[in-house]
N, CA, C and O atoms as a MOPAC input file, in Angstrom:
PM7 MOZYME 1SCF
protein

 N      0.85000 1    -1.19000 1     0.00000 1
 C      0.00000 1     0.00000 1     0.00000 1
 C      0.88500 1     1.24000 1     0.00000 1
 O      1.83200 1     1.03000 1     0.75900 1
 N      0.94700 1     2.37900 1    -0.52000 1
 C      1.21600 1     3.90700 1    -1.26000 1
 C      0.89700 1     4.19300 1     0.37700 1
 O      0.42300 1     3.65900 1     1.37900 1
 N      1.54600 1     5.49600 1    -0.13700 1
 C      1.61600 1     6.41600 1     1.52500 1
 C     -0.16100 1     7.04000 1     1.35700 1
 O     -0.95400 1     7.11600 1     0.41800 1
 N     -0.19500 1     7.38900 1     2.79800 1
 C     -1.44700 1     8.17300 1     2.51300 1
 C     -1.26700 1     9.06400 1     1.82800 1
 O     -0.16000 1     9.55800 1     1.61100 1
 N     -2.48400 1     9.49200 1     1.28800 1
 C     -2.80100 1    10.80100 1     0.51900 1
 C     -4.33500 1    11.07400 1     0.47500 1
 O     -5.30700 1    10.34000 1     0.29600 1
 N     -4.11100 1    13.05500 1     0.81900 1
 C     -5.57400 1    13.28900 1     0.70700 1
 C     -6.18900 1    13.21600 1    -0.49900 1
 O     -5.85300 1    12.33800 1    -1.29400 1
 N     -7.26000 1    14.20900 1    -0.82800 1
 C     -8.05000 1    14.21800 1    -1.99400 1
 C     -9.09600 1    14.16200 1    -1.25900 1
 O     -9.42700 1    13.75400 1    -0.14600 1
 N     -9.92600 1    15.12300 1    -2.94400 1
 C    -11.28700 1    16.15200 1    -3.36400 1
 C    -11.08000 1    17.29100 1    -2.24600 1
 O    -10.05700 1    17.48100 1    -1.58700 1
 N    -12.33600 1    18.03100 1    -2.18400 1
 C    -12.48400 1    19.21100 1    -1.38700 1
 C    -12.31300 1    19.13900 1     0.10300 1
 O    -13.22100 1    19.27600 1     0.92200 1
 N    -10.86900 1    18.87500 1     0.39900 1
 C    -11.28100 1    18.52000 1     1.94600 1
 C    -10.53100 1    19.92900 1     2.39600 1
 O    -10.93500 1    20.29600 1     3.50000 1
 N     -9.80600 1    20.57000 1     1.96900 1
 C     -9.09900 1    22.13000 1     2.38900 1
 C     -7.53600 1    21.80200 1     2.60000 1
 O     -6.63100 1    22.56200 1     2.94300 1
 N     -7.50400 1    20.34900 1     2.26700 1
 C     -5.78500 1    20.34700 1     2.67900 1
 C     -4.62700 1    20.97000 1     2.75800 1
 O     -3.68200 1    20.87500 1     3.54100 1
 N     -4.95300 1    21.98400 1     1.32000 1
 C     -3.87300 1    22.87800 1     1.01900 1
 C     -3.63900 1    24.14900 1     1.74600 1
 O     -2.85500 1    25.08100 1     1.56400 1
 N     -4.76400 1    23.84500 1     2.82400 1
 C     -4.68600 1    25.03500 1     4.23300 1
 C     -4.44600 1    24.00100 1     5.53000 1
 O     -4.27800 1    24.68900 1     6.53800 1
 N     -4.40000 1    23.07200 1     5.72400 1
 C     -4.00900 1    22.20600 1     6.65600 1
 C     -2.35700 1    21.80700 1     6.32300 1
 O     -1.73700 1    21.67000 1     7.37700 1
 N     -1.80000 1    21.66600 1     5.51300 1
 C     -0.56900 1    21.12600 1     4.71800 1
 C     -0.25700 1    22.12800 1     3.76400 1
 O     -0.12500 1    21.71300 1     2.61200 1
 N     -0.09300 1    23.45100 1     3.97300 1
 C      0.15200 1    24.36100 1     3.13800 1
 C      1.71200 1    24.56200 1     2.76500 1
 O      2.26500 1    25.00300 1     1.75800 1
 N      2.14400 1    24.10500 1     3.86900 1
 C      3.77700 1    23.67900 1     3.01600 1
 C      4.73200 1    22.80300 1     2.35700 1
 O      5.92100 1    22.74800 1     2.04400 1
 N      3.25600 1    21.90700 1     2.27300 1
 C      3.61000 1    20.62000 1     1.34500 1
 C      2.98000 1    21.17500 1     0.31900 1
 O      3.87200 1    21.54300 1    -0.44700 1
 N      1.82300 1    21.47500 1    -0.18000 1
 C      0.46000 1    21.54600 1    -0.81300 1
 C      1.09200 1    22.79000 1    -1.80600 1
 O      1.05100 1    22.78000 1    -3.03600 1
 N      1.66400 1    23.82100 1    -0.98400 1
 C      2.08900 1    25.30900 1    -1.77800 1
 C      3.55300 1    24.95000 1    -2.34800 1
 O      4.42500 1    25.77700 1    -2.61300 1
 N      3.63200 1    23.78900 1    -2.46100 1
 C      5.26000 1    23.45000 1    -3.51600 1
 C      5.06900 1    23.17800 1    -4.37400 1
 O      5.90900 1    23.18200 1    -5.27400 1
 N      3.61000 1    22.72800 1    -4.54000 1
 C      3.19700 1    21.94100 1    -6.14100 1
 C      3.41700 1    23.23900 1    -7.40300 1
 O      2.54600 1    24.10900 1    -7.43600 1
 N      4.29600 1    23.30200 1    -8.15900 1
 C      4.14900 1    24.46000 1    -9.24100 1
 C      2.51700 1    24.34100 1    -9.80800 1
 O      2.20000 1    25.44200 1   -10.25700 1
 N      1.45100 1    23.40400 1    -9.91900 1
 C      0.22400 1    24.06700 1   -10.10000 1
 C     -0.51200 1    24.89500 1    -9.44400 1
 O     -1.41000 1    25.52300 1   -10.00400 1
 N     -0.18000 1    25.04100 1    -7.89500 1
 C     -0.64700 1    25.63200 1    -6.88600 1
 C      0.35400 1    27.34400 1    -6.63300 1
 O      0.30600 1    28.06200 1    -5.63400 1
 N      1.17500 1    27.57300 1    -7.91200 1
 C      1.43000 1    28.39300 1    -7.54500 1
 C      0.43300 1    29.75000 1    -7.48100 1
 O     -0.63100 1    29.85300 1    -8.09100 1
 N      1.01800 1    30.74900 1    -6.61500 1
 C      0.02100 1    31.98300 1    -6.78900 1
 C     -1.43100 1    32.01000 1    -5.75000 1
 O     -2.27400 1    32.89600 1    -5.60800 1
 N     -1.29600 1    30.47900 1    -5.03600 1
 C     -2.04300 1    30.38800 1    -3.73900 1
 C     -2.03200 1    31.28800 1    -2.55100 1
 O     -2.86900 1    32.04700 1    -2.06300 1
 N     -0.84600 1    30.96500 1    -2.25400 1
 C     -0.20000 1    31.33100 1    -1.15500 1
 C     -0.86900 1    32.86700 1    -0.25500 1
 O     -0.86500 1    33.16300 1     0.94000 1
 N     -1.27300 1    33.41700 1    -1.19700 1
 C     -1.86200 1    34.74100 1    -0.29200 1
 C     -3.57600 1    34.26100 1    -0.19900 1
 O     -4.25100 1    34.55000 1     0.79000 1
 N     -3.91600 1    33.79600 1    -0.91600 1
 C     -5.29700 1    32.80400 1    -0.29400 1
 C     -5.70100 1    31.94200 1     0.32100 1
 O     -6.84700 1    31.62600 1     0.63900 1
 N     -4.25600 1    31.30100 1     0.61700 1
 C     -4.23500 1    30.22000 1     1.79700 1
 C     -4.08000 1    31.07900 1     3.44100 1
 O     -4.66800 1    30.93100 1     4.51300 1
 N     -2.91200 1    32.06600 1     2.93500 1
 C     -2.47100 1    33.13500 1     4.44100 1
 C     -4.10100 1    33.49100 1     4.78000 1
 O     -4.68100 1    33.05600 1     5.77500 1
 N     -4.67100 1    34.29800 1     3.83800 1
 C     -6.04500 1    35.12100 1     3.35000 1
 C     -7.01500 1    33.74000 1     4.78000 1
 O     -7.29200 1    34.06400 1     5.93500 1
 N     -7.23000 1    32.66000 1     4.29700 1
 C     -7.89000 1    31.81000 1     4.80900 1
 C     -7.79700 1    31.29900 1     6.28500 1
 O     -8.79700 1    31.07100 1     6.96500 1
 N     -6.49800 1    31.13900 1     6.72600 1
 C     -5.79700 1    30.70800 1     7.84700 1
 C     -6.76200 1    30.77200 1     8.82600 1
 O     -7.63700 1    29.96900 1     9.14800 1
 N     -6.31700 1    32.38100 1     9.44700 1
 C     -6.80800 1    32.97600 1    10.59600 1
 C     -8.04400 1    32.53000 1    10.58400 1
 O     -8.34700 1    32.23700 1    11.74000 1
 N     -9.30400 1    32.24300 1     9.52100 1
 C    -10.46000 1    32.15800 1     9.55900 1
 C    -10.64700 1    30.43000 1    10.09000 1
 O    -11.49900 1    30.14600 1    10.93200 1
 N     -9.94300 1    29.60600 1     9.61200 1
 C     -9.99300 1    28.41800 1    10.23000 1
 C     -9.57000 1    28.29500 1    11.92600 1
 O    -10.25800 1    27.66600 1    12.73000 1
 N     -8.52100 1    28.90000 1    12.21800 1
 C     -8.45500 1    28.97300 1    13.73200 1
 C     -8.88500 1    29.74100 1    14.46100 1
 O     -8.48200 1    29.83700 1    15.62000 1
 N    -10.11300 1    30.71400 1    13.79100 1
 C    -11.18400 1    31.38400 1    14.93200 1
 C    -12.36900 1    31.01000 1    14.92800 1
 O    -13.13600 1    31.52300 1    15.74200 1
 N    -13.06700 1    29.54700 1    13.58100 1
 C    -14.19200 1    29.49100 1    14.29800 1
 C    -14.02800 1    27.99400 1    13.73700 1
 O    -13.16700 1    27.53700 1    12.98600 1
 N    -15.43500 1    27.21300 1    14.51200 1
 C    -15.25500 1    25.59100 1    14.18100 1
 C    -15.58600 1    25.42600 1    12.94700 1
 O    -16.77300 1    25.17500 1    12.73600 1
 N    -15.02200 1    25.48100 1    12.24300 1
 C    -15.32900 1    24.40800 1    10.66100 1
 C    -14.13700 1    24.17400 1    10.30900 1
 O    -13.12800 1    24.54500 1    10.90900 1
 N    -14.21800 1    23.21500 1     8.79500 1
 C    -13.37700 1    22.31300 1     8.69100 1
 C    -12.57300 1    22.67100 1     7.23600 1
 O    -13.25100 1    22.91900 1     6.23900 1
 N    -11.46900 1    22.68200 1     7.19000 1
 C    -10.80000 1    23.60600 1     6.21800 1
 C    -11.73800 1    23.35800 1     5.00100 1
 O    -12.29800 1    24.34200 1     4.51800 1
 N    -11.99300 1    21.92400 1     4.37500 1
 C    -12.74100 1    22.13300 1     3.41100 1
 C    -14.02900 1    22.64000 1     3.48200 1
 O    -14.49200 1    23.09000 1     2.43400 1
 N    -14.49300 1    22.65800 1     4.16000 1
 C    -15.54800 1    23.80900 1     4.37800 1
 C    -15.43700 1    25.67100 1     4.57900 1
 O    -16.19900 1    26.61300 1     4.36100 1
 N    -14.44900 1    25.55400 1     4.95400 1
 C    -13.85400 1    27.05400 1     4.76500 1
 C    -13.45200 1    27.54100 1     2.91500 1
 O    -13.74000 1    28.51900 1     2.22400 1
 N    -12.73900 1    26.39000 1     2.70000 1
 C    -12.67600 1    26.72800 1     1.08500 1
 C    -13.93100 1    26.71100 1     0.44000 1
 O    -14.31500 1    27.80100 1     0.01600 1
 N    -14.52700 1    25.91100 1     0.29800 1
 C    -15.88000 1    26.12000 1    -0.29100 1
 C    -16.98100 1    26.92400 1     0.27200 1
 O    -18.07200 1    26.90200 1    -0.29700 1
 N    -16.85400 1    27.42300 1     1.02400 1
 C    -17.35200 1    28.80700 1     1.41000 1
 C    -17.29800 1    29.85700 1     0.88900 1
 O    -18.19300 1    30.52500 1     0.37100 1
 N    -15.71300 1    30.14200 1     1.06400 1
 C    -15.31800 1    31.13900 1     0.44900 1
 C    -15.15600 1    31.29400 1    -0.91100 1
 O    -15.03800 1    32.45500 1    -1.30300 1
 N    -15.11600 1    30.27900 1    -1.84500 1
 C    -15.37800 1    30.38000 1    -2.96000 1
 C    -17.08800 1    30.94000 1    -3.47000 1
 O    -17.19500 1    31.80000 1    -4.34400 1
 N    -18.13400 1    30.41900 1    -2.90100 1
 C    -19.30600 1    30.60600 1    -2.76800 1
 C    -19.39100 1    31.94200 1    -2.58800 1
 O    -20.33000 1    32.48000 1    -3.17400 1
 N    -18.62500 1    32.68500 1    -1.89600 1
 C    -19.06600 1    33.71700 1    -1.01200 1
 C    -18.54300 1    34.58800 1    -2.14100 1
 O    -19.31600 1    35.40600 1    -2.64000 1
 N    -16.73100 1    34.43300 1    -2.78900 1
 C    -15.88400 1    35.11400 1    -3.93900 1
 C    -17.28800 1    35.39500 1    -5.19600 1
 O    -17.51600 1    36.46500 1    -5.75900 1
 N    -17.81600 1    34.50200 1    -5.31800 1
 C    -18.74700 1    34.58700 1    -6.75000 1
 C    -19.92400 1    35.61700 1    -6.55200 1
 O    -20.45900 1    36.22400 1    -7.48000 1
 N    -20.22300 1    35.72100 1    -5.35800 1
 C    -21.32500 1    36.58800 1    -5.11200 1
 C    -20.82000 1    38.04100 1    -5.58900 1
 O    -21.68500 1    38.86700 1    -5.88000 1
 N    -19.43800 1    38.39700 1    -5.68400 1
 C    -19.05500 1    39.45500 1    -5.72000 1
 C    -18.35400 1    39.57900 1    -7.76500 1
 O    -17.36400 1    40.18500 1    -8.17500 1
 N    -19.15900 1    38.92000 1    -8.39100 1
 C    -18.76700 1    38.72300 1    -9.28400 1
 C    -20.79800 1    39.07100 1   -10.53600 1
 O    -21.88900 1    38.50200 1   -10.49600 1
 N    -20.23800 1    40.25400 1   -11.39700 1
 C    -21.90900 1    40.52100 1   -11.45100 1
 C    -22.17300 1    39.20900 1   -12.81000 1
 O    -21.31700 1    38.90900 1   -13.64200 1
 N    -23.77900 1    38.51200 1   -12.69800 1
 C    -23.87700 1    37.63700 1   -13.13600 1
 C    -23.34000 1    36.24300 1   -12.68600 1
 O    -23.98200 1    35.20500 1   -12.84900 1
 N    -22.54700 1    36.28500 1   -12.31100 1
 C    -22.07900 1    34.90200 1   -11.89300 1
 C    -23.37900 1    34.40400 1   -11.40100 1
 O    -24.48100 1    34.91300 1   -11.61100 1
 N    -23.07000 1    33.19300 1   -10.62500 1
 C    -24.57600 1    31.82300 1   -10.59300 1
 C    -23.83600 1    32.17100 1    -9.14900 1
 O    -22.65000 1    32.33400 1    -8.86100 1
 N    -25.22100 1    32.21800 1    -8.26300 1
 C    -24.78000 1    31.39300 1    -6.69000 1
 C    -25.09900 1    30.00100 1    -6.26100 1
 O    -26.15500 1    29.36800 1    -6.23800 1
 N    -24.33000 1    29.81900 1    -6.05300 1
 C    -23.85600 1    28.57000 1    -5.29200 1
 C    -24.63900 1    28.20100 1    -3.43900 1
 O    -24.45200 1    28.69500 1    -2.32700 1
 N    -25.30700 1    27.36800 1    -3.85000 1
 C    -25.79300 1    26.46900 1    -2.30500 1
 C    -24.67900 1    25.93700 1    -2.01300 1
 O    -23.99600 1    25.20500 1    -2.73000 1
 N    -24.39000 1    26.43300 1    -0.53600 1
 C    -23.04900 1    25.78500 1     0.19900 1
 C    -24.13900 1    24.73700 1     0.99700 1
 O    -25.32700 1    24.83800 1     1.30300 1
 N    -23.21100 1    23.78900 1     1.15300 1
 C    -23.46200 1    22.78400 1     2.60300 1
 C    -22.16200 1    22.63700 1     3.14200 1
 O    -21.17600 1    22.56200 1     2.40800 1
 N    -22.10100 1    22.59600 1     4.28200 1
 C    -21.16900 1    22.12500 1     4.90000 1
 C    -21.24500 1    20.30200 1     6.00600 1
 O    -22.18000 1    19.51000 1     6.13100 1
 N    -19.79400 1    20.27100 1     6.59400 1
 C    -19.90800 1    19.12900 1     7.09700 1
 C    -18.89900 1    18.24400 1     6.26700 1
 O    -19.18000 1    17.06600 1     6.04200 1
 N    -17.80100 1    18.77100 1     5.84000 1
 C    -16.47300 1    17.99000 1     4.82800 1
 C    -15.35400 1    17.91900 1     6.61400 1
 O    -15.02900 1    18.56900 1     7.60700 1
 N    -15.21400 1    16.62300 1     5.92500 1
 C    -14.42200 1    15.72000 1     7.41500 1
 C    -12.97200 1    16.89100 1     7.06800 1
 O    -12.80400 1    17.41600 1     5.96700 1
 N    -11.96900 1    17.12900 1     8.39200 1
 C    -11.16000 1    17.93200 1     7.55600 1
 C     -9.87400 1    16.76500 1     7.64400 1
 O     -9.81000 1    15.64800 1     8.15800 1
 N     -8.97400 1    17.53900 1     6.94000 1
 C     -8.13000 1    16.36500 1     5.68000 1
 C     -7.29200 1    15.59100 1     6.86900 1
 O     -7.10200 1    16.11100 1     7.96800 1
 N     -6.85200 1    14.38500 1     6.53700 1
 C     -6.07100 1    13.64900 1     6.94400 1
 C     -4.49400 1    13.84800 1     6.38400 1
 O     -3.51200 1    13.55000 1     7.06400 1
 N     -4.43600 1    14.34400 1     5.16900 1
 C     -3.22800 1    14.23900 1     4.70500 1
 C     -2.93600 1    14.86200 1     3.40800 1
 O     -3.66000 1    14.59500 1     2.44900 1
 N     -1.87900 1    15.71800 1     3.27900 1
 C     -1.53700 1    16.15200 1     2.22900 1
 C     -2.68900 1    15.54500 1     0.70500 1
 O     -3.15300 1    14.40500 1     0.68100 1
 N     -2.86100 1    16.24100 1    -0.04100 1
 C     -3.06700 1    15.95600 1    -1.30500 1
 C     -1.64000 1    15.29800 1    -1.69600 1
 O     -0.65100 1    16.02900 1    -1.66500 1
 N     -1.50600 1    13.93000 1    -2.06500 1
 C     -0.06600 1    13.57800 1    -3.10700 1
 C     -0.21000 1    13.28300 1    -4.11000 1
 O     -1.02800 1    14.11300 1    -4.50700 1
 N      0.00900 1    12.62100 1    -4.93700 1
 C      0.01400 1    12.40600 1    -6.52500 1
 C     -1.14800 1    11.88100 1    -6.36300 1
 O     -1.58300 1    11.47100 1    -5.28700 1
 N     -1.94400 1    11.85400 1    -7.83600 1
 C     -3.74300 1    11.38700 1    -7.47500 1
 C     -3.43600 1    11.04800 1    -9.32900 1
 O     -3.26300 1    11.90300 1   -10.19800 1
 N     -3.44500 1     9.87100 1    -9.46300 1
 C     -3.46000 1     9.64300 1   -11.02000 1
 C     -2.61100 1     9.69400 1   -11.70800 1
 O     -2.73700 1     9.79400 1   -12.92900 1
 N     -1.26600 1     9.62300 1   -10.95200 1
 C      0.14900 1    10.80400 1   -11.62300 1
 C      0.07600 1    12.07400 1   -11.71900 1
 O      0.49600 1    12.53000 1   -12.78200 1
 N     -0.34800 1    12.85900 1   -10.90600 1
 C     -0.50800 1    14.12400 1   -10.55300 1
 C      0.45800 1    14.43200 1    -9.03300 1
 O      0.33700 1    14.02500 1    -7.87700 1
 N      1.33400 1    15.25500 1    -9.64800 1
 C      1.63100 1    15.96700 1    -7.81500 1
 C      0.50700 1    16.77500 1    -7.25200 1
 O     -0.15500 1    17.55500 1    -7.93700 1
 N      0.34100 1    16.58600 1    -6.13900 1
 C     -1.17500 1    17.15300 1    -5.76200 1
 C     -2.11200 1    17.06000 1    -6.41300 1
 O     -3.02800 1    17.77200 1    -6.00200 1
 N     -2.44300 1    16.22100 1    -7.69600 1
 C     -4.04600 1    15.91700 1    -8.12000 1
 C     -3.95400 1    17.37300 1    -9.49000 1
 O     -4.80700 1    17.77500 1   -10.28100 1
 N     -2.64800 1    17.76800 1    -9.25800 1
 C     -2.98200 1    19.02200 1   -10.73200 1
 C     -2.33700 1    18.87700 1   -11.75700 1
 O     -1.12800 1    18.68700 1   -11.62500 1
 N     -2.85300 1    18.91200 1   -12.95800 1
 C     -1.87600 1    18.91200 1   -14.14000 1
 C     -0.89600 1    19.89300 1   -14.29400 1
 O     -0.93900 1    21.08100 1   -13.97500 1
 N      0.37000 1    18.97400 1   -15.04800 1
 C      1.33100 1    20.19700 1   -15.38300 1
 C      1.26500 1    21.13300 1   -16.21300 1
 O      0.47800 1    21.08300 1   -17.15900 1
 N      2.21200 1    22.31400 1   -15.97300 1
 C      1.96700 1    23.06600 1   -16.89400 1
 C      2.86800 1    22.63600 1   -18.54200 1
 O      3.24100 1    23.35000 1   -19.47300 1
 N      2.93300 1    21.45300 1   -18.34200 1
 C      3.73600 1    21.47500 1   -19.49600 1
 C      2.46100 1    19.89500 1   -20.43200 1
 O      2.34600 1    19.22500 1   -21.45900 1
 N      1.99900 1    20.07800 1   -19.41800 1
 C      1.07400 1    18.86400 1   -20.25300 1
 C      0.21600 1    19.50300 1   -21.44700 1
 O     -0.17900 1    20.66500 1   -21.54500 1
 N      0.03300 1    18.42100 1   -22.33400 1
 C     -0.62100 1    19.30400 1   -23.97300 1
 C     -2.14400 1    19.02100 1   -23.43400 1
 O     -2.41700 1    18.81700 1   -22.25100 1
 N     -3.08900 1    19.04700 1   -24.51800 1
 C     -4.24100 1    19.60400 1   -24.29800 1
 C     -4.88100 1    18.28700 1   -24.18100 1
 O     -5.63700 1    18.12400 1   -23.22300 1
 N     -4.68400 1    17.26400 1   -25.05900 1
 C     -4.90500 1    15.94400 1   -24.84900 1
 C     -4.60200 1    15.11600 1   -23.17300 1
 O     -5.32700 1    14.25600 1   -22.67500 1
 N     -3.82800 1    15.46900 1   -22.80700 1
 C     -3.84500 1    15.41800 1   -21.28100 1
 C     -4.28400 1    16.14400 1   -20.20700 1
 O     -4.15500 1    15.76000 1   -19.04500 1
 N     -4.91600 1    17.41300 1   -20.61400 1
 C     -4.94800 1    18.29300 1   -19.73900 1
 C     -7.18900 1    17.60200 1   -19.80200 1
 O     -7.91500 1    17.53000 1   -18.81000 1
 N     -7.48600 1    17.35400 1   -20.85500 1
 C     -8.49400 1    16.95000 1   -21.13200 1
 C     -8.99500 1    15.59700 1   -20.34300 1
 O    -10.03500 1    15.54700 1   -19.68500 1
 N     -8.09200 1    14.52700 1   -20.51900 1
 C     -8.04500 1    13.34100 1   -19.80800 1
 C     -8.61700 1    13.34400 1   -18.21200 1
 O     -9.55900 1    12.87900 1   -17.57000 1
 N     -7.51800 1    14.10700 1   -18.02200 1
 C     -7.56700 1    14.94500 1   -16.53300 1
 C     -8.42800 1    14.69600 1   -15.97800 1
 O     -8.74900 1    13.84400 1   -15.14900 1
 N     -9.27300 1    16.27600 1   -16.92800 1
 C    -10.35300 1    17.09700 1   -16.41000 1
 C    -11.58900 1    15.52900 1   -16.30600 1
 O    -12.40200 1    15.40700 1   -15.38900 1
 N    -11.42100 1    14.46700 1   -17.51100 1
 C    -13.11300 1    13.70200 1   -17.64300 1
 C    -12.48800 1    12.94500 1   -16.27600 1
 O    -13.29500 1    12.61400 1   -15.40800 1
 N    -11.17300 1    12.69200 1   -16.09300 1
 C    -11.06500 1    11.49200 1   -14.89600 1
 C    -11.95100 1    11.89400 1   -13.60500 1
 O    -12.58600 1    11.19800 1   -12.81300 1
 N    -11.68700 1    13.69500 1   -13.72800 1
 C    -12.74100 1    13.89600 1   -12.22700 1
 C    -13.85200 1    14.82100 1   -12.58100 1
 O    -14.18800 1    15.88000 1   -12.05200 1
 N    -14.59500 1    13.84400 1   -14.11900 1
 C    -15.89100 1    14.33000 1   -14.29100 1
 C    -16.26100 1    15.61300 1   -15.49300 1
 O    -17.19500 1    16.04600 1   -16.16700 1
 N    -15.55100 1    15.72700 1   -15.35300 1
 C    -15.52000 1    17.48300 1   -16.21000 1
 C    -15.25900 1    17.21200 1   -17.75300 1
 O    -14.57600 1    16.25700 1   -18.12600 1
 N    -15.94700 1    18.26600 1   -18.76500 1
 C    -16.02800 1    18.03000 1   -19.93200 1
 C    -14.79700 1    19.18100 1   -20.21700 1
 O    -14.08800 1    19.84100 1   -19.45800 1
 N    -14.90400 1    19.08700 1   -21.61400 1
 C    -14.11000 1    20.18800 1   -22.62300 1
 C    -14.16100 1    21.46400 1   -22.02400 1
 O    -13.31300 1    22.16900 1   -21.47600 1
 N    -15.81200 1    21.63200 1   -22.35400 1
 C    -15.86000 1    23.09900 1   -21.64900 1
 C    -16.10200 1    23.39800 1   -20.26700 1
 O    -16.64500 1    24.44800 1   -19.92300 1
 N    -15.81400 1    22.72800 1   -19.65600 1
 C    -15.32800 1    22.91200 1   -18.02200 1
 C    -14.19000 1    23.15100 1   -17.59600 1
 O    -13.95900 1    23.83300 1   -16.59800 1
 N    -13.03700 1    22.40800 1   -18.57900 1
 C    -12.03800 1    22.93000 1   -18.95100 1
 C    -11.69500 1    24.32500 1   -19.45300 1
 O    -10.91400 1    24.97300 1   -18.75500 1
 N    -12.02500 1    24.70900 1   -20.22300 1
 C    -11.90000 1    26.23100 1   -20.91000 1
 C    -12.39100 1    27.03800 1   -19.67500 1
 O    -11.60800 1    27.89500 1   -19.26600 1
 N    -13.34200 1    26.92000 1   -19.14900 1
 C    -13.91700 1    27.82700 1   -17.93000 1
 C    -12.94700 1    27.93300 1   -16.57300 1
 O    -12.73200 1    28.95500 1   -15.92100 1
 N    -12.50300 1    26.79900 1   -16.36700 1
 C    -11.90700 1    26.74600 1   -15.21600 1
 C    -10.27800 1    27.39900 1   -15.30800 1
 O     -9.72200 1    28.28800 1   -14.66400 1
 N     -9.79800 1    26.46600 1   -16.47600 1
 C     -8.47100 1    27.49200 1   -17.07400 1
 C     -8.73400 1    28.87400 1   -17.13600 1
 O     -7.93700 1    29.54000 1   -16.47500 1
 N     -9.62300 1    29.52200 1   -17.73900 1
 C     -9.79000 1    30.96300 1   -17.65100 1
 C     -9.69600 1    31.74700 1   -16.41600 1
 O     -8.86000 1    32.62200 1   -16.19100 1
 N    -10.57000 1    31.37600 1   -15.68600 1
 C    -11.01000 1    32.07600 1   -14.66900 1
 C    -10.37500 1    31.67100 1   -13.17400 1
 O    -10.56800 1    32.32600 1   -12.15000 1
 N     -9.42600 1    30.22300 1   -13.28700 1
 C     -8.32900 1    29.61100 1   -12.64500 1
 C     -6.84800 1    30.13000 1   -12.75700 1
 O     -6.11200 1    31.08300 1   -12.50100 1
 N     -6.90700 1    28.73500 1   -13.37000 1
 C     -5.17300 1    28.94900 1   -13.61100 1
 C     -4.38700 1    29.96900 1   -14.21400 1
 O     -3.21800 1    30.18200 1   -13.88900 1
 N     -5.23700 1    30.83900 1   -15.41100 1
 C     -4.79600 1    31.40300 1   -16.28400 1
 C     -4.64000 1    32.60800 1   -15.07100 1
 O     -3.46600 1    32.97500 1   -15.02300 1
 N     -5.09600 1    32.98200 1   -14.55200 1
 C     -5.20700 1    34.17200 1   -13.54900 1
 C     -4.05800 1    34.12100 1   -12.59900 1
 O     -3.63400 1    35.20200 1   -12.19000 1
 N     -3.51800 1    33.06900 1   -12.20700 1
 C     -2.21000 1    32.89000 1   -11.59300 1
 C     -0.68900 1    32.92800 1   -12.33900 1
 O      0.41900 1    33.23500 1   -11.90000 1
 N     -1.22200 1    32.40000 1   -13.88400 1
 C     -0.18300 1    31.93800 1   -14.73400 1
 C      0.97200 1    33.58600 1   -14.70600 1
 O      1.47100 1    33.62400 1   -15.83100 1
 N      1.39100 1    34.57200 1   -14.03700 1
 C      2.28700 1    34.83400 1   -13.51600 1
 C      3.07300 1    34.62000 1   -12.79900 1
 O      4.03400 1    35.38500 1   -12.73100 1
 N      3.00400 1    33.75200 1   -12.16500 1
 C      3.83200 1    33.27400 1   -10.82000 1
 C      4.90000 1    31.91900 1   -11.78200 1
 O      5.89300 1    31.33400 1   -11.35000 1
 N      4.42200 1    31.80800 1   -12.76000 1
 C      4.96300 1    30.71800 1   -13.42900 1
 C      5.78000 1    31.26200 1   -14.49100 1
 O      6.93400 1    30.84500 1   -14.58500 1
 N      5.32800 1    32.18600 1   -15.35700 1
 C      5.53300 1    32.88900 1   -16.34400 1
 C      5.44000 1    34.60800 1   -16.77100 1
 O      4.62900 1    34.85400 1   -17.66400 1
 N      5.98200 1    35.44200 1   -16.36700 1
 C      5.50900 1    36.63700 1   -16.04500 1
 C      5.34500 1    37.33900 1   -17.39500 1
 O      4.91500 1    38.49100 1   -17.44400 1

């Protein structure tokens, strides 16, 4: 049996943020993880519930965007996110072509254009920290 490893929305990358913030896909986190912190050690919930909160909460401030029904009640993480599929932390590289970056996305559900959306309004928004 493989070492543990976390995975899906559990907030790990705020529980294990100095494992989690080495992954070069995760670059450009780091002030949204700090951003998050304090909020996990002043009230009871569970990091992944703090992230998906606050994402919920980010969109409201976005005109048109869709709101989002939060629930909470995500167990919080046991363990780093580690490779998930051949992934360091569960993210594709930036050097992977589109045919893989696609694969990816259907392994955890997601079509073409879930892809294009999420790159946009994701990664592409960080892609300084990688490439200036």
């Amino acid at each position: 049996m493989g070492p543990v490893t976390g995975g899906g929305a559990d907030g790990s990358i705020i529980t294990f943020a100095s494992v989690e913030l080495a992954c070069i896909g995760n670059a450009g986190l780091d002030a949204a993880v700090a951003d998050l912190q304090p909020f996990l050690h002043r009230y009871a919930v569970s990091p992944g519930d703090l992230v998906q909160f606050a994402a919920a909460v980010a969109l409201t401030n976005c005109p048109g965007a869709p709101r989002l029904a939060f629930q909470a009640g995500r167990e919080p993480p046991s363990a780093p996110a580690g490779e998930v599929n051949g992934y360091a932390c569960g993210v594709p590289s930036l050097a992977d072509d589109a045919s893989a970056l696609i694969a990816r996305f259907e392994d955890a559900g997601l079509d073409e254009k879930d892809l294009v959306h999420l790159l946009a309004a994701h990664s592409v928004a960080h892609a300084r920290r990688v490439d200036p």
